[in-house]
C-alpha positions in Angstrom: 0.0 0.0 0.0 1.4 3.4 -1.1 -0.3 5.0 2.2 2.6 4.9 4.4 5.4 5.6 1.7 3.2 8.8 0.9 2.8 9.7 4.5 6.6 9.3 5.4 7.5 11.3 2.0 5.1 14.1 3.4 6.4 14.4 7.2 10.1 14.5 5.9 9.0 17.4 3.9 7.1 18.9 6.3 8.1 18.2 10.0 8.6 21.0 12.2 11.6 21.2 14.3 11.1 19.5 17.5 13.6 19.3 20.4 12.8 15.4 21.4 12.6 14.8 17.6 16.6 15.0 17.8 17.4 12.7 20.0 16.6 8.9 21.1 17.6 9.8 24.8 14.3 7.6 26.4 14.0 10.5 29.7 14.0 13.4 27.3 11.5 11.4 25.1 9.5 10.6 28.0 9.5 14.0 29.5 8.1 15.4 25.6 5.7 13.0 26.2 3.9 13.4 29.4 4.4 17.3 28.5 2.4 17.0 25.3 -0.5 15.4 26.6 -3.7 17.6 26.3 -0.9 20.4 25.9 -0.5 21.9 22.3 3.2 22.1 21.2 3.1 25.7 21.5 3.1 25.5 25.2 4.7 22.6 26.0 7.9 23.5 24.3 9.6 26.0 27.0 8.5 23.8 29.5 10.5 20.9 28.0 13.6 23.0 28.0 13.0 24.2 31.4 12.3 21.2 32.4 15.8 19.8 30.9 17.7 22.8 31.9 16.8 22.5 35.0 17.2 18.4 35.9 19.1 17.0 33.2 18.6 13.4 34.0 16.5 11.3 35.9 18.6 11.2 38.8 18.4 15.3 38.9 14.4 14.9 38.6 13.8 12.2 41.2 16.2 14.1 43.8 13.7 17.3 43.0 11.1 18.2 46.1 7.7 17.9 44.2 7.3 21.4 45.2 9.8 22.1 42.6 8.4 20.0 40.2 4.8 21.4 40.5 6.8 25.2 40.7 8.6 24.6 37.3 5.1 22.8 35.9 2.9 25.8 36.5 0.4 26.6 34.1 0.7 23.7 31.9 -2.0 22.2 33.7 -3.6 18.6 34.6 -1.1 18.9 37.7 -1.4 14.9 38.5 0.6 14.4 35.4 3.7 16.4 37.2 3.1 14.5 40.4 3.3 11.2 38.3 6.3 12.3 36.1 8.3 12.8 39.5 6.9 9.9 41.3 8.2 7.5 37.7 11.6 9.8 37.9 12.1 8.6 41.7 11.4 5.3 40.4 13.1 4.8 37.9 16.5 6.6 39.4 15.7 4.4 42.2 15.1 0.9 41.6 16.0 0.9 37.5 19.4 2.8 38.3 18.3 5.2 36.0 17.5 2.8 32.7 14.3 2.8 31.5 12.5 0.1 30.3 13.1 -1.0 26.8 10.3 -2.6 25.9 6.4 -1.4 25.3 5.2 -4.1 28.0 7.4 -2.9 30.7 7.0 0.4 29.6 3.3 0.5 30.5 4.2 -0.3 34.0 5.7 2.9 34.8 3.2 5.4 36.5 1.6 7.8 34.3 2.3 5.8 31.4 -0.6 4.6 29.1 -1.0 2.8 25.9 -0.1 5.8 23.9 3.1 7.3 25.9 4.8 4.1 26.4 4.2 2.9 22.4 6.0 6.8 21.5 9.1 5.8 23.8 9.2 2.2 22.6 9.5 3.0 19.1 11.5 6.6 19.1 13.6 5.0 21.8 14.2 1.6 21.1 12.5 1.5 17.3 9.7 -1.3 18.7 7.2 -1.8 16.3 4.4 -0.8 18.0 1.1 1.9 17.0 0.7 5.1 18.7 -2.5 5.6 18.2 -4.2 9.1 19.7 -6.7 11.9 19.0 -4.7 12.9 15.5 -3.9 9.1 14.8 -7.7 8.6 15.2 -8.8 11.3 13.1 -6.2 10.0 9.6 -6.9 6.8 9.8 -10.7 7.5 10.1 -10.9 10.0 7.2 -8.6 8.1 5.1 -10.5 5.3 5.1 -14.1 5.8 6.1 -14.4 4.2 9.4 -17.3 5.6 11.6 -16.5 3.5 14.7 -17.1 5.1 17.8 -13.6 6.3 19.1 -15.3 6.9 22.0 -16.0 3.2 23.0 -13.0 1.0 23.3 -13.0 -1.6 21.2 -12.1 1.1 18.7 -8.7 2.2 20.2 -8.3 -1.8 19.6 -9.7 -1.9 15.5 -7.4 1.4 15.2 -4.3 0.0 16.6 -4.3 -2.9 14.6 -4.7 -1.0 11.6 -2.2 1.3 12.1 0.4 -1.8 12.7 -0.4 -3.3 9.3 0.0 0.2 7.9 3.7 0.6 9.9 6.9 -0.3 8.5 8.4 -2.9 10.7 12.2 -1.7 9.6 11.1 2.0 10.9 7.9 2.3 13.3 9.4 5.6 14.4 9.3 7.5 11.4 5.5 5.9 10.4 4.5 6.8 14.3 6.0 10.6 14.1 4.8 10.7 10.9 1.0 10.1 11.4 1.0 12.2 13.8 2.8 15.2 12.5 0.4 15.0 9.8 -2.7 14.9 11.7 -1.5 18.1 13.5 -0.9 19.9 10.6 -2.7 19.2 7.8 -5.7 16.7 8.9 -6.9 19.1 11.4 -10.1 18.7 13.2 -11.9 21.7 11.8 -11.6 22.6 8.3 -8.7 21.1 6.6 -7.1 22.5 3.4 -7.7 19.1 1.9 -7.4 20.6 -1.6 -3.5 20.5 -0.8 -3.1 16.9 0.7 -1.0 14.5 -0.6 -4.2 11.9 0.2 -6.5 14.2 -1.9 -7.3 11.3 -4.4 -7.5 8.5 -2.5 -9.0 9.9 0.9 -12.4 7.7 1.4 -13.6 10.6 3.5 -13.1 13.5 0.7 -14.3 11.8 -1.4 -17.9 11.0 0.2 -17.7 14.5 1.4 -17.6 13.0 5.1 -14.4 15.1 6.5 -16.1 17.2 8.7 -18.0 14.3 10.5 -15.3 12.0 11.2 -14.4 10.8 13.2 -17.3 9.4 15.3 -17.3 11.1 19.0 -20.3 10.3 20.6 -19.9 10.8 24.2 -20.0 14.6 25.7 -18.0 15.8 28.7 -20.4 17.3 31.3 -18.9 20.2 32.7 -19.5 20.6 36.3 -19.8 24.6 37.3 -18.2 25.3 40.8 -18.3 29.0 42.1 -14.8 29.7 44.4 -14.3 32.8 46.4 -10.6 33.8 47.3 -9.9 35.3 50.8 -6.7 37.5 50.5 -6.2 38.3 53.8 -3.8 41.4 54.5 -2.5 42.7 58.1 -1.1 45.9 58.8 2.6 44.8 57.1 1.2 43.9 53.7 1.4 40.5 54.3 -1.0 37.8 53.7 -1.9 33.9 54.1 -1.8 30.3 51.8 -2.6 27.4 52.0 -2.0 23.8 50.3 -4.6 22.1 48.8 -4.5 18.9 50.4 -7.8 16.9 49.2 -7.9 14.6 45.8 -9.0 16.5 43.2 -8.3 19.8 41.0 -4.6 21.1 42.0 -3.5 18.7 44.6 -0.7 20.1 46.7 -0.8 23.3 45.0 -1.1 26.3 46.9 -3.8 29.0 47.0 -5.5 31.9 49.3 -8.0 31.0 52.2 -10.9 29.0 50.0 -14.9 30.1 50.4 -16.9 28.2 47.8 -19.9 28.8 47.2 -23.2 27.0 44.8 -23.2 30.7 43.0 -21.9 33.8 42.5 -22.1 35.5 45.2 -22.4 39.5 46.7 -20.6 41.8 49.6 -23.4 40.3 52.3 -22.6 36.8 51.9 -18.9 36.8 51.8 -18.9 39.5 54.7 -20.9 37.3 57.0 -19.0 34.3 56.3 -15.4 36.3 56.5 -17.0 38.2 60.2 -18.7 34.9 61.2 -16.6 32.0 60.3 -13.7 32.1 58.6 -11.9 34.6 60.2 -13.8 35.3 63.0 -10.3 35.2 65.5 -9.4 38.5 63.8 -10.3 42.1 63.7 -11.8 42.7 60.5 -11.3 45.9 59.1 -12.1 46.3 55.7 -13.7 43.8 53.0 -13.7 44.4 49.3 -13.6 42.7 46.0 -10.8 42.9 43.9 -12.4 42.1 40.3 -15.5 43.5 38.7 -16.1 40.7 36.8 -15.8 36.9 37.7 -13.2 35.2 36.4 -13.8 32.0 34.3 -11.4 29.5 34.1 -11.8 26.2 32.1 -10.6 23.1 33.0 -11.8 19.9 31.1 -14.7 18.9 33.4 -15.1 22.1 35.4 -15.5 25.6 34.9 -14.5 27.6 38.0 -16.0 31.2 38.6 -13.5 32.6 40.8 -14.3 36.0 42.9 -11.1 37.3 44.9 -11.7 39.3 48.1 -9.2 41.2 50.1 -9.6 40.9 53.9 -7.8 43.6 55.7 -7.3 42.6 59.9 -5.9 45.1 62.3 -3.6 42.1 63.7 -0.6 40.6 62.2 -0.4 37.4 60.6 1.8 34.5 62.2 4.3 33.3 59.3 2.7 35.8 57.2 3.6 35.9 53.4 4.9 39.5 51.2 4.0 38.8 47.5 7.4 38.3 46.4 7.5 35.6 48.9 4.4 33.8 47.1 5.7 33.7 44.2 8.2 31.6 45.2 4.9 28.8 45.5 3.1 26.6 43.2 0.1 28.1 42.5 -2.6 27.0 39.9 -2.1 29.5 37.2 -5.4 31.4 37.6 -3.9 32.2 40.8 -0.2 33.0 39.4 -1.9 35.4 37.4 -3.7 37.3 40.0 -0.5 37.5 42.2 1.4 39.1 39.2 -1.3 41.7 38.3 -1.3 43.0 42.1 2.5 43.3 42.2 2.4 45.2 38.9 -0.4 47.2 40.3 1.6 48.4 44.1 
């Protein structure tokens, strides 16, 4: 079949320049990744060379507090994927002496690795011949040849992945695997691909029944769960203020953020005031309560959208082990947070 000669042709034409593309090193590889997932290349990229600046091999990673793993990962989100990667680094420093596994099979049995991360180090690693088979992988093979399987259900990841390895070169399963992909980021997009400057243009099953736009098949919907949080930034008579780690499973585990109020709905001066006076910080002398923002802020994760009001608490007393901002920003914050610490220390 000419499919895979013609993909191959196209990526080495066409493949952007990639820092993990250059090297076979199975940490750096690894790292890319973990990085990459549900993270465009855009924004992973600096992270990856922070990240490798900053522990150059596993053994620098694993001896890393998490603290400084979750500091250098801010704002690239899904946090448990950082507490994973150093939790696999410790591991593998640990009780591998540093080698990772060199085979799909074992590969899988590293934390945070799934089906689709351990195939990508298995074949641009070691050149295993084994699929990678996500979102973009999904979306080629589907268009290319008319398959309206569910990708949803998971028989499907199965039915894809054995297509894909009778597609693959056995002599180079890297270059087919970077390949597919490289070409579903680019030019089979999921929204309106320039299809009439694809190398597949006369043999695409999905052009040619004018079906592009509905494959693949993605039947099930996210339901998005609204939650309404109201930050407390307290502030004594020195300026400084209070944090605290976010210790419960769930969004942000063992970041940090500002005394938490959260509420079923957006809420007004009377509630938070009588909550702040009552309850929260009823041990201090309150002198002042206002909102910083006008508007809520919205921030989007995959399965919740958080409405976020800040409010700054001003108390006569001074607070034990209290914080200056340039001390916060030495903390892992989520980056909603980040951001709010940065604007106030542009604004003083």
């Amino acid at each position: 079949m000419n499919f895979p000669n013609i993909l191959i042709k196209w990526y080495l034409q066409n493949k952007r320049d990639l820092p993990w593309r250059k090297t076979t090193n199975p940490y750096h590889i690894w790292l890319s990744e973990i990085m990459l997932q549900q993270t465009r290349v855009a924004q992973g990229t600096p992270y990856f060379f922070a990240f490798t600046k900053e522990f150059p091999t596993v053994f620098d990673l694993a001896n890393a507090s998490e603290e400084q793993v979750l500091k250098l990962w801010q704002g690239l989100g899904y946090y448990s994927r950082a507490r994973n990667l150093h939790k696999t680094a410790q591991y593998v420093a640990n009780e591998l002496n540093g080698i990772f596994p060199e085979t799909y099979a074992a590969l899988l049995k590293l934390k945070g690795v799934g089906e689709y991360t351990a195939a990508a180090i298995a074949s641009f690693s070691y050149n295993e011949a084994v699929p990678v088979v996500d979102g973009n992988v999904f979306r080629v093979l589907s268009r290319y040849f008319d398959i309206e399987s569910d990708i949803t259900v998971p028989v499907t990841k199965k039915e894809f992945t054995a297509l894909a390895q009778e597609l693959m070169p056995q002599d180079n399963p890297a270059i087919f695997n970077q390949a597919i992909m490289e070409f579903g980021a680019l030019q089979c997009v999921p929204k309106s691909p320039d299809c009439s400057v694809c190398v597949f243009n006369d043999s695409c099953a999905a052009l040619q029944k004018k079906k592009v736009a509905f494959l693949p098949v993605k039947s099930k919907k996210i339901k998005v769960t609204n939650r309404f949080f109201n930050y407390l930034i307290l502030e004594d008579i020195l300026g400084n203020t209070l944090i605290q780690k976010r210790t419960s499973k769930g969004i942000w585990h063992n970041l940090y953020e500002f005394p938490l109020f959260e509420t079923t709905e957006v809420i007004g001066f009377d509630v938070v005031a009588k909550a702040v006076e009552n309850d929260i910080f009823s041990s201090y002398t309150i002198l002042s309560i206002e909102e910083f923002n006008e508007a809520t802020v919205i921030h989007k994760l995959s399965h919740q959208h958080l409405h976020i009001q800040f409010w700054k608490v001003k108390i006569m007393e001074i607070i034990e082990n209290g914080l200056t901002i340039n001390n916060l920003k030495t903390f892992p914050f989520p980056v909603v947070i980040y951001n709010f610490i940065e604007k106030q220390e542009n604004n003083c």
